[in-house]
Phi, psi and omega in degrees: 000060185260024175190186181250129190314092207280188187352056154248120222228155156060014169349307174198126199258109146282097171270143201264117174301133189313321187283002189274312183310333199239030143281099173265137185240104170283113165335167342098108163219147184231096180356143146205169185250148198280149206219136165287153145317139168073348156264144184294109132335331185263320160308292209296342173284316209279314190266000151254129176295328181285300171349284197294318145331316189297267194337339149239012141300331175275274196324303128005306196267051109257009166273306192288007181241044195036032179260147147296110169236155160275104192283151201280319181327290182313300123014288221278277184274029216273076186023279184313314195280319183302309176312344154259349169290312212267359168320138173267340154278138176266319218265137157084019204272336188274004153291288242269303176309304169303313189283337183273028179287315192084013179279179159249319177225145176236110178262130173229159204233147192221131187200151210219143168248085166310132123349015212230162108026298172247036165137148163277161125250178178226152187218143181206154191242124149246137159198155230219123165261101205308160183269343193263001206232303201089016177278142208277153196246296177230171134209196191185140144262106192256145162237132186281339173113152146326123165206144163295021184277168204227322199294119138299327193278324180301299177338283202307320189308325199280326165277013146304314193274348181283336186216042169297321189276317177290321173319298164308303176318269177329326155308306206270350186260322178262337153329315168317293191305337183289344207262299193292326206243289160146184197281165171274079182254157172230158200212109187224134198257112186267168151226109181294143170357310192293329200285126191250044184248154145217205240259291192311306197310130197303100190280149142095122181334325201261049160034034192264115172342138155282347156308313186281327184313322197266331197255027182277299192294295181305347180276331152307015199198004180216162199277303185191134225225174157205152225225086171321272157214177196210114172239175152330336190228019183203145132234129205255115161230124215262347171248100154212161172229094198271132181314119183265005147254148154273173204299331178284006195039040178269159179297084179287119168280142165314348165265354167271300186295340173306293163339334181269299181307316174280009140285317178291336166280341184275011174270349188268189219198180184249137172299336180257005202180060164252058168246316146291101200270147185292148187254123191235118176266154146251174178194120208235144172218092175098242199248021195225130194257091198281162165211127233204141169223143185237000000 
């Protein structure tokens, strides 16, 4: 094992039956206005008026297209959700927002009123996220055009309305793919300084390297997957697609499915010594989940 073992890939493939494929499953969504570090959200909704107008000229142009939406207001003020607004970390808040939505995509708008001599305009930014991961799905820039107007909100529609259908499309397209395929997640297996273990060594009654051993649970535990490399001291799946229901049709989050893997390291053992089961940490950063054995 002196290097890494490049495209060993796609072990188990879960395919969605062709007559299943043509059942579009419309998403869930939820507005939020795009935010600085370090600014109170809940002022910026409650105490701008335009803020909150945009913002529902997009939610409005997803009502009228049969999407489920979840109003953020609502949200906002809502116990649970203020107890993560109202946080004094800041860092990471607009993970904290997507993921406690209760959506599927969370789109968030962003929007500026130009000035000018031959007409006012708006230019407003969408992009849009899965909730359980926060991994970005579309985005789009819209302009509303030059007018002699003051209405922001008639603006933003019109710059809403310039670029809706592509937004949606792309939303709707990869969302699918999320539904027939699964989420996008990386998944990377460490051995800390300490560890008196490596990758090769047998683990478990059936005597198995812990490298096949780890890529075993995962070809059980994922739609499909691809396997990077594998040295003594890591193993990298820089690709997996994980289901985004569990079998109860509940929501597997990247913190639940972590959960599942650091139970499943904590049954092995040393093949020579099973009486002492591997000491196992995790750490999810983004889309990506560590599991580090000590």
């Amino acid at each position: 094992m002196a290097g890494f073992a490049q495209n060993k890939t796609d072990v188990k493939t879960n395919e969605t039956p062709s007559s299943e494929k043509n059942v579009i499953v419309r998403p869930t969504i939820m507005v939020f206005p795009f935010f600085k570090e370090g600014q109170n959200i809940r002022t910026l909704v409650e105490d701008d008026v335009n803020t909150r107008l945009v913002m529902a000229k997009v939610k409005e142009a997803f009502d009228k297209r049969g999407y489920s939406t979840i109003d953020f207001l609502s949200k906002v003020r809502n116990l649970a959700v203020n107890e993560v607004l109202n946080s004094e970390a800041q860092s990471d808040l607009k993970t904290q927002i997507i993921q406690s939505s209760g959506a599927d995509i969370c789109v968030e708008v962003e929007y500026s009123f130009l000035e000018s001599n031959s007409g006012n305009e708006v230019k407003l930014i969408l992009n849009s996220y899965e909730s359980s991961t926060s991994s970005t799905l579309s985005n789009k820039v819209g302009f509303s055009g030059k007018f002699y107007s003051q209405d922001i909100g008639k603006l933003a529609a019109r710059a809403n309305d310039s670029v809706i259908e592509d937004f949606l499309n792309v939303m709707q397209q990869k969302f699918t793919d999320i539904i027939e395929n699964g989420r996008y997640l990386s998944l990377e297996f460490n051995l800390a300084a300490s560890a008196d273990i490596k990758m090769s060594s047998e683990v478990t009654n059936e005597k198995l390297p812990l490298s096949d051993a780890l890529e075993l649970w995962v070809a059980e535990h994922t739609k499909n997957y691809h396997i990077q490399g594998v040295t003594d001291l890591k193993v990298l799946f820089d690709v997996i697609r994980v289901p985004r229901l569990d079998a109860s049709g509940k929501m597997l989050t990247t913190t639940r499915y972590s959960l599942d893997i650091f139970r499943f390291c904590n049954t092995l053992f040393p093949s020579e010594k099973p009486d002492k089961k591997l000491k196992v940490e995790r750490l999810i950063k983004g889309n990506t989940i560590f599991i580090t054995f000590k």
